[in-house]
RODO-2510 file (C-alpha; in nm, 4 decimals, decimal comma):
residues 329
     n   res          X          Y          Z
     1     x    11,0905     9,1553    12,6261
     2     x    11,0103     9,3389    12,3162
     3     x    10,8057     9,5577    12,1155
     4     x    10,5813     9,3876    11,7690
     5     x    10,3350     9,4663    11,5840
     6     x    10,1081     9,1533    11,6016
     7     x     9,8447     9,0674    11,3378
     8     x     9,5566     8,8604    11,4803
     9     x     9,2875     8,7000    11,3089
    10     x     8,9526     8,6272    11,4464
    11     x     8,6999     8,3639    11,4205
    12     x     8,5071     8,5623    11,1581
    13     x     8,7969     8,5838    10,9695
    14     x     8,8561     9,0018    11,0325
    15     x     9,2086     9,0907    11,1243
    16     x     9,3997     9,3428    11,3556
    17     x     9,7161     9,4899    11,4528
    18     x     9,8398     9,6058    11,7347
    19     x    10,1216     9,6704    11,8893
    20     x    10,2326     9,4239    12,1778
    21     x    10,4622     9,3626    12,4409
    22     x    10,6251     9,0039    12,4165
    23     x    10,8979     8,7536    12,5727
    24     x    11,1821     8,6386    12,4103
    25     x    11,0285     8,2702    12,4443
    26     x    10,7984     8,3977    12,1673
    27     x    11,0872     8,4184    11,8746
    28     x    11,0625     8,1654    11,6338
    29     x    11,3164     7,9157    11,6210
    30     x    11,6634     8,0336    11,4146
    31     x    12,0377     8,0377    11,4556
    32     x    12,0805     8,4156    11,4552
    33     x    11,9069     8,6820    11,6845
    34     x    11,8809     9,0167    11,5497
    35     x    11,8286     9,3084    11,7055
    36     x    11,5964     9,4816    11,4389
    37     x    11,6901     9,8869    11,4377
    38     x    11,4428     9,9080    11,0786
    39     x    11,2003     9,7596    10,8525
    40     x    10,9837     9,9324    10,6101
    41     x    10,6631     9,8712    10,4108
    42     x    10,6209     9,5950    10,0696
    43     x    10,2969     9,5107     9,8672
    44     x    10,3411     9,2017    10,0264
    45     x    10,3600     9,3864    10,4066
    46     x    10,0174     9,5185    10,3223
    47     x     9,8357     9,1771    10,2641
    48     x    10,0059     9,0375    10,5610
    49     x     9,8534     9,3640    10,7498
    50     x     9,5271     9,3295    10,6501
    51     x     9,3614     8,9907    10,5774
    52     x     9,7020     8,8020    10,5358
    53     x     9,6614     8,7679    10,1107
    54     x     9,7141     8,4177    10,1449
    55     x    10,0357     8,4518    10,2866
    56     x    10,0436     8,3809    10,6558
    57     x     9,9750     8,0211    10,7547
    58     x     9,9451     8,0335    11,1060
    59     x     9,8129     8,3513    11,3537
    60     x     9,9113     8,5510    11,5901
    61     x    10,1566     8,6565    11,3321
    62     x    10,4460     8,9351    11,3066
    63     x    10,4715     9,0840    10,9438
    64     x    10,7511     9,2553    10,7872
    65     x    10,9162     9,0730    10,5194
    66     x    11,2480     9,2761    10,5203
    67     x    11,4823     9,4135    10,8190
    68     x    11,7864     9,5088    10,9097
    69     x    12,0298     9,5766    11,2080
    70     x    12,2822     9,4177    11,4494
    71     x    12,3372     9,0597    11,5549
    72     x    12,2627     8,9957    11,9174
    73     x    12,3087     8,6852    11,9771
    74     x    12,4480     8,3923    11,6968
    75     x    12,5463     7,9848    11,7240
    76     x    12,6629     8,0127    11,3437
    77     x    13,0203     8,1292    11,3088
    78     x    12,9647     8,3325    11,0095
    79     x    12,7621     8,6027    11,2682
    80     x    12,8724     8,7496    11,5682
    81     x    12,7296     9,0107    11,7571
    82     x    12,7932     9,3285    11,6453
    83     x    12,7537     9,2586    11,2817
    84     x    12,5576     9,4947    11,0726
    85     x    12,2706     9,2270    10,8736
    86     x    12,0001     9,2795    10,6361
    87     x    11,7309     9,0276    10,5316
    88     x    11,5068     9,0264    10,2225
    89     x    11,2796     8,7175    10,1270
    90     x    11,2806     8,3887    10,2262
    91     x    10,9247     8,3587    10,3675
    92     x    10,9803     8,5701    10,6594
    93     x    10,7651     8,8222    10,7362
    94     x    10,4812     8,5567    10,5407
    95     x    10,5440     8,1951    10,6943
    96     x    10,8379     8,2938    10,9493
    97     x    10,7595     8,6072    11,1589
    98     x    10,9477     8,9207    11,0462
    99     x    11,0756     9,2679    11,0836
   100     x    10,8293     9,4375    11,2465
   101     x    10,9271     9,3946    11,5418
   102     x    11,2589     9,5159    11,8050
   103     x    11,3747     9,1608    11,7918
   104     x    11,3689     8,8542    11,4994
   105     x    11,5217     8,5216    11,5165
   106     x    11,6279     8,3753    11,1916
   107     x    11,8451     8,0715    10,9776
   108     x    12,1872     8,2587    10,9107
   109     x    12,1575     8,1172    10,5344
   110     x    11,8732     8,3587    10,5101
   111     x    12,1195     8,6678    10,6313
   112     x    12,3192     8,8998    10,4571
   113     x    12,6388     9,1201    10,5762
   114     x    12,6170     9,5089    10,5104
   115     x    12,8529     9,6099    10,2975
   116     x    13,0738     9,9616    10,4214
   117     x    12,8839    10,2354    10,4039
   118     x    12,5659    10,1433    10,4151
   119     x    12,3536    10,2262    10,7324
   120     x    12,0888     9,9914    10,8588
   121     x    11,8418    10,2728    10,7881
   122     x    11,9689    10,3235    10,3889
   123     x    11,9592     9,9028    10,3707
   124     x    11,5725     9,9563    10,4379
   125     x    11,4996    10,2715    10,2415
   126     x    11,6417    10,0258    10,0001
   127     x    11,4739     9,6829    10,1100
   128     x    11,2842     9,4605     9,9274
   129     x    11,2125     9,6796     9,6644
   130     x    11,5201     9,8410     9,6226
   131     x    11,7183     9,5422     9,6184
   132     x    11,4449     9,3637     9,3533
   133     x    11,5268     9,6932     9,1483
   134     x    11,8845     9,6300     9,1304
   135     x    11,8415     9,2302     9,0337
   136     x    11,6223     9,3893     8,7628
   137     x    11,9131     9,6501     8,6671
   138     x    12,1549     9,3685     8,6859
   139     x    11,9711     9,1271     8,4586
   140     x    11,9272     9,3803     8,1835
   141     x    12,2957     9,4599     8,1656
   142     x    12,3858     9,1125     8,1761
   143     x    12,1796     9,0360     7,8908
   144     x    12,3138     9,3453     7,6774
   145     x    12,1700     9,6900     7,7801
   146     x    12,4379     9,9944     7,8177
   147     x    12,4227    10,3253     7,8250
   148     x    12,3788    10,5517     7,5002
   149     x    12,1131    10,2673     7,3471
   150     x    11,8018    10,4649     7,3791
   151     x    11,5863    10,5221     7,6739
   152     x    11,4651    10,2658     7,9463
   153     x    11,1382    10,2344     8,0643
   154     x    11,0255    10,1591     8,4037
   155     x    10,6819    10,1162     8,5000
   156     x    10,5186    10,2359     8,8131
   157     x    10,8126    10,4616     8,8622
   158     x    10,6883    10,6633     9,1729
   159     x    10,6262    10,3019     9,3858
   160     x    10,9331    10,1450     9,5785
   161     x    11,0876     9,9395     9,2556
   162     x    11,0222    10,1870     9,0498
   163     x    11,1770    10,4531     9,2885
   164     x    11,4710    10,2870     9,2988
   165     x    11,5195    10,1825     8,9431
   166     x    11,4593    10,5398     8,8080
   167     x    11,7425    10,6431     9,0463
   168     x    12,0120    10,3528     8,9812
   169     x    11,9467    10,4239     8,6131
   170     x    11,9686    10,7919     8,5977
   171     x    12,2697    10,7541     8,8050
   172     x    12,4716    10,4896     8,5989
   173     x    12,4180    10,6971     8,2759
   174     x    12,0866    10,5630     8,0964
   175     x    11,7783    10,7809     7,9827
   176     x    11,4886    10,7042     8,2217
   177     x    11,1517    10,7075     8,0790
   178     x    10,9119    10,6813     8,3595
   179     x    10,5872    10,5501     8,3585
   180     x    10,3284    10,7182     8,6303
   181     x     9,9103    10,7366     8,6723
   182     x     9,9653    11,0499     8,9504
   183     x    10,0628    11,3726     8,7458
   184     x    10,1661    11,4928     9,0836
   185     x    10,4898    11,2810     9,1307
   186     x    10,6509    11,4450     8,7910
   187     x    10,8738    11,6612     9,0195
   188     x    10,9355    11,3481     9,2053
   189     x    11,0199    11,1166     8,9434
   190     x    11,2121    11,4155     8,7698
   191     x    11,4378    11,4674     9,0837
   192     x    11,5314    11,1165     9,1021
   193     x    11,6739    11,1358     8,7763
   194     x    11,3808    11,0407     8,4932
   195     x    11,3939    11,2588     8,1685
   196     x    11,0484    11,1767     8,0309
   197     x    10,7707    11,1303     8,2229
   198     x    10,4934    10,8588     8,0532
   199     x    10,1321    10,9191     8,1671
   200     x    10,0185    10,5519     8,2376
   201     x     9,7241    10,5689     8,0217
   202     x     9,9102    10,6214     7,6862
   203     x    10,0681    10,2760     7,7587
   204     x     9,8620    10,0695     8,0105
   205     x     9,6059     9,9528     7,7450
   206     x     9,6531     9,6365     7,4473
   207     x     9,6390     9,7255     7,0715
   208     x     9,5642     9,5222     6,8056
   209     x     9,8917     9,5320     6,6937
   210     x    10,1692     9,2990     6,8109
   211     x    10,4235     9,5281     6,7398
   212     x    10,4654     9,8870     6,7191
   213     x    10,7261    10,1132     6,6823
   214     x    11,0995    10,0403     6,8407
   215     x    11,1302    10,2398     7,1194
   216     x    11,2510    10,1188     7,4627
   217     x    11,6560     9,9658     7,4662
   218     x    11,5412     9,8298     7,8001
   219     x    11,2271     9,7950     8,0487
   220     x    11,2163     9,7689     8,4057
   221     x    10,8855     9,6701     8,4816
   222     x    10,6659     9,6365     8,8551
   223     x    10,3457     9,6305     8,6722
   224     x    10,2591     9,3343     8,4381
   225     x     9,9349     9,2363     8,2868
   226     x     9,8129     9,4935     7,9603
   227     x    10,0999     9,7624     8,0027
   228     x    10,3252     9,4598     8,0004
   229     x    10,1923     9,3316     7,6990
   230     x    10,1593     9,6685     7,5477
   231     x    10,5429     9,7388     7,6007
   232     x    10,6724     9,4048     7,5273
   233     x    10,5186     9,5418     7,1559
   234     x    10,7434     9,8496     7,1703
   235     x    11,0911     9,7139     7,2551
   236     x    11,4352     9,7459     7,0085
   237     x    11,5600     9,4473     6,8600
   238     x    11,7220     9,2146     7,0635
   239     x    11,6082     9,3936     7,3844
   240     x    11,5281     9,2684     7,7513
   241     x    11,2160     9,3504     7,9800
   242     x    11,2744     9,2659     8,3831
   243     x    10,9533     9,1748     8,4807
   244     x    10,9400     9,2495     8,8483
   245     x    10,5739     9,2581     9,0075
   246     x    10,1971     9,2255     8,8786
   247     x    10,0188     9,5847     9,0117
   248     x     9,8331     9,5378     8,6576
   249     x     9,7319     9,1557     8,7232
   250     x     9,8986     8,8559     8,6831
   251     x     9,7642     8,7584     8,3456
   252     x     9,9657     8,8564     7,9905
   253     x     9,7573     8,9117     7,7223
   254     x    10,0353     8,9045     7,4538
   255     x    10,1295     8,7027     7,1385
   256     x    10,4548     8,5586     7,0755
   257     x    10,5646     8,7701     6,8054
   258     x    10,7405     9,0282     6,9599
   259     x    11,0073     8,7186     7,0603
   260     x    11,0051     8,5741     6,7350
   261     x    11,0708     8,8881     6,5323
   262     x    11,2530     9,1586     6,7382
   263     x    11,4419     8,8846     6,9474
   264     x    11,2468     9,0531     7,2752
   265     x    11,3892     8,8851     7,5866
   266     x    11,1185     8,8709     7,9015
   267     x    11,3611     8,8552     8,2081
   268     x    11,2101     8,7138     8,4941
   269     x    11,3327     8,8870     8,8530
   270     x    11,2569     8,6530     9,1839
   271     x    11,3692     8,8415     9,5120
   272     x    11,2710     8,6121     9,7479
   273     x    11,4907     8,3025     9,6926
   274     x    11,7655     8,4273     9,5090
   275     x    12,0849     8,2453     9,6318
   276     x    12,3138     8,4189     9,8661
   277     x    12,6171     8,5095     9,6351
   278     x    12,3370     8,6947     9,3843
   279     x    12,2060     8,9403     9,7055
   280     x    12,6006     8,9879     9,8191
   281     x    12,6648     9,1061     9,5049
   282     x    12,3272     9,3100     9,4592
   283     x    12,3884     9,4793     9,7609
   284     x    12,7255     9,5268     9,6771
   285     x    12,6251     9,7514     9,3257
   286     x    12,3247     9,9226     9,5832
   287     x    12,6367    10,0645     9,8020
   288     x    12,8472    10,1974     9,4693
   289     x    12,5267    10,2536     9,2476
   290     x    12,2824    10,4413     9,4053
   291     x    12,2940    10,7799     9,5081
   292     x    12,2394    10,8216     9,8723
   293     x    12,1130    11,1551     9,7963
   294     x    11,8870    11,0205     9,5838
   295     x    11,7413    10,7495     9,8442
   296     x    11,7065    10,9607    10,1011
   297     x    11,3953    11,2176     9,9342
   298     x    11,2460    10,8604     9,9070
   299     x    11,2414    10,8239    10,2446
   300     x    10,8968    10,8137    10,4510
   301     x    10,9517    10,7915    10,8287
   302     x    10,7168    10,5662    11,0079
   303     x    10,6651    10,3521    11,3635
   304     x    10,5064    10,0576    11,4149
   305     x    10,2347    10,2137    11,5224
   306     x    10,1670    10,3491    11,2041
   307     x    10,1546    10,0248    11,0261
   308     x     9,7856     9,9504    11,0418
   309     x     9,7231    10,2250    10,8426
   310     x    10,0053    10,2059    10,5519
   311     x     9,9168     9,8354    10,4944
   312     x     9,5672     9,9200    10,3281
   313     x     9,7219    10,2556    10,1672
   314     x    10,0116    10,0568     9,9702
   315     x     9,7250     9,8547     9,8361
   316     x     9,5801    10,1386     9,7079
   317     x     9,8698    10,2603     9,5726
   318     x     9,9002    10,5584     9,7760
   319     x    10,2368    10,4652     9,9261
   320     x    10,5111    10,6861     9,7347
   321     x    10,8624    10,5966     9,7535
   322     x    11,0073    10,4355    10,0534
   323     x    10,8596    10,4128    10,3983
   324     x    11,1971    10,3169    10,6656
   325     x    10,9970    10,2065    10,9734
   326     x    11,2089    10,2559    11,3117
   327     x    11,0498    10,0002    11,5346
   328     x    11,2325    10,1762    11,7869
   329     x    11,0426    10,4429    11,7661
***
């Protein structure tokens, strides 16, 4: 037996959690079992909470679309119990039941080891968004962007991505520029490692203009729609933009210029089915890039019994940094 928290959905279509008792015999199919130690809390996690965004096929379900902690049980050879594991994507926690729960049963293609030094509660202060943060990080270095070039943008700095892209950047050398609609998370963003702090609506709105003046060497951004376009307007030359999430709506109201005559590269950053040698060696830069420090004033504790609650507040965008969930707890 073990602890979930279990989304139901009723015949009016209104959801609930609640936090259940259940058999093993109620684990989805899957070559590894994991003993889950945390989770923590996505966008995503919040539509799944609430009326399921689309996401969740069938009901009862079992959110959480990120975990880690220690094999229990395994029938592929590259697990054994003991191992230290960490899953991101791949459906689960949308389609496949996830993380919020004591136990999960998963395809080992959809696992990843944990590299030395990195606890099971650090792998979900990073989760999802952390480790979408460093893909982003990752992309814009490999297409060009070093230290000493000018300062990097990243949008909705004080969220999870943003969190963790403000700190990975400060910490490998670049000037952050952060880009935040609450005043009160200056201090916040400032700790992390940000030098200039960007009040969202100087930037979040289209001009006229295509293209303004060169400012950004880089952009890291969780937010799309107008501040997207507005920024794509602002890059260097022969500069990148990771485009990592759509806070600001999906749609880009841009023109092509900003391609066509500064060279502007839009980087596209997919978590969910990246292929398993990209997330070893993500999580391999998490371990020697960011600064534990750093992660851990990110950290919000929370149980599962708090997650009816957070999944409506991160849609609100009243969710700062990273919330670890011990479903121990």
């Amino acid at each position: 037996m073990f602890n979930a928290l279990v989304v139901e959905k009723a015949e009016d279509g209104s959801t609930s959690a609640s936090v259940q008792r259940l058999d093993d015999s109620r684990l989805p199919e899957g070559d590894v079992t994991v003993a889950v130690e945390y989770s923590t809390v996505n966008y995503k996690d919040g539509l799944c909470l609430t009326t399921g965004g689309g996401l969740v096929r069938t009901w009862p379900h079992v959110p959480g679309i990120d975990f880690a902690g220690v094999v229990e049980t395994s029938s592929d050879p590259r697990y054994a119990p003991g191992d230290r594991v960490v899953l991101t994507g791949w459906r689960v926690g949308e389609v496949h039941w996830g993380g919020y729960a004591q136990k999960a049963r998963v395809r080992a293609d959809w696992l990843v080891p944990l590299p030395e030094g990195l606890t099971t509660r650090a792998a979900m202060a990073v989760g999802t968004a952390g480790f979408t943060a460093m893909l982003a990080v990752m992309a814009l270095e490999d297409h060009g962007l070093k230290p000493g070039q000018g300062p990097v943008l990243v949008t909705g700095a004080a969220g999870g991505v943003g969190s963790v892209a403000t700190a990975i950047l400060a910490h490998l050398g670049y000037e952050v520029a952060a880009v935040t609609g609450r005043p009160e998370t200056e201090p916040y963003l400032r700790d992390l490692g940000a030098t200039q702090i960007v009040p969202r609506e100087t930037i979040n709105e289209t001009v006229k203009r295509p293209l303004e003046a060169e400012t950004w060497a880089g952009c890291v951004d969780a937010v799309g729609g107008a501040m997207l376009a507005r920024v794509l307007g602002q890059m260097k030359y022969g500069t990148s933009v990771a485009a990592v999430g759509l806070a600001g709506g999906a749609a880009l109201p841009a023109t092509v210029v900003p391609f066509l005559l500064r060279g502007v590269n839009l980087l596209g950053i997919d978590s969910v089915m990246r292929p398993y040698d990209d997330r070893v060696r993500a999580w391999g830069r998490i371990a020697r890039d960011l600064p534990m420090d750093k992660l851990e004033a990110m950290i919000q504790p929370a149980t599962l019994g708090d997650l009816p609650a957070l999944g409506p507040a991160i849609l609100k965008g009243q969710v700062k940094g990273r919330v670890v969930v011990d479903v121990n707890a």
